[in-house]
C-alpha positions, -999 to 999 in steps of 0.1 A, spaced: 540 -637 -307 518 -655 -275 541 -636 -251 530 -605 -269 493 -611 -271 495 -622 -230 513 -590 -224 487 -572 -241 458 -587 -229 474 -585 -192 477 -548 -199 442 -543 -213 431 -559 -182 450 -539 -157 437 -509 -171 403 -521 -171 409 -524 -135 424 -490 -128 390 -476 -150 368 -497 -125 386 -487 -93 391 -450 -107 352 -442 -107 331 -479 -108 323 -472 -148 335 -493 -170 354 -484 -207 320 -472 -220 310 -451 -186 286 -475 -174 287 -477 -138 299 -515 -129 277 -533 -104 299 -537 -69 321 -569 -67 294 -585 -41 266 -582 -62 287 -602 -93 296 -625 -69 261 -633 -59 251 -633 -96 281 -658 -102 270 -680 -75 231 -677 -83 247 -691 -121 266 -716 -107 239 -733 -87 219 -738 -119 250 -768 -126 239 -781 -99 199 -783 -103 186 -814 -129 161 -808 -151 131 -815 -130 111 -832 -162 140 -858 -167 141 -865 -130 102 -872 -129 103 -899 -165 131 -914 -143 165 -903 -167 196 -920 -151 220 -885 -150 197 -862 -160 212 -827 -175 213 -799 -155 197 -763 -161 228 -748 -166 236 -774 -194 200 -767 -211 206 -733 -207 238 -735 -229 221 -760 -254 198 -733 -259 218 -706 -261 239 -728 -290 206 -731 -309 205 -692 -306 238 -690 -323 233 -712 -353 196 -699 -355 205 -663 -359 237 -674 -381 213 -693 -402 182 -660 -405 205 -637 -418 204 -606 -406 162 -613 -393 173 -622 -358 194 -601 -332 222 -630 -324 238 -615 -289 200 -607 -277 184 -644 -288 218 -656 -270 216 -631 -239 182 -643 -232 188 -679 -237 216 -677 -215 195 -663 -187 157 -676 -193 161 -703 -167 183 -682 -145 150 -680 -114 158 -715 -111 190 -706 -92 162 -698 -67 128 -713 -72 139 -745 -91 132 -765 -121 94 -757 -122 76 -780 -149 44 -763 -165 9 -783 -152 30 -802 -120 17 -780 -87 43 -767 -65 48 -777 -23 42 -745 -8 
């Protein structure tokens, strides 16, 4: 039964592939943004793993978390929160945005309300 699901899912993503490659849209048409710019958006989210939280680092916290791991704390709290309202909260957009509110770090850093900035 696990060969068969592996087959399967190996097959669904080969054909995925041949879609992409065939005309850049994906199952539902949508044109698929070129390899280069997911790579840059994969590397943009991987450098958040790599940034602490700059309000931990300030009050001295001995292995502070990083972004990436508030990011998916918050994202968590989306889950359970839109399990929990029943209907009153959109789960995949509370957890879409979560997962991508501190994503300008990547770039600008951990930026801490009321702390000025070196320019």
């Amino acid at each position: 039964l696990l060969e068969q699901k592996f087959q399967s899912h190996q097959a669904t993503k080969k054909s995925d592939l041949a879609c992409e490659d065939a005309d850049n849209k994906g199952r539902e048409g949508i044109p698929l943004a070129p390899l280069s710019g997911l790579l840059s958006f994969t590397d943009a989210c991987n450098r958040l793993k790599a940034t602490p939280r700059t309000g931990w680092v300030m009050r001295g916290v001995n292995n502070p978390e990083g972004v990436s791991a508030h990011s998916w704390g918050v994202a968590m709290l989306a889950l359970i929160a839109s399990k929990r309202a029943r209907g009153q909260l959109y789960s995949t957009k509370a957890i879409e945005i979560a997962l991508v509110h501190d994503l300008a770090e990547s770039i600008v850093g951990d930026l801490v309300p009321g702390v000025r900035q070196p320019t």
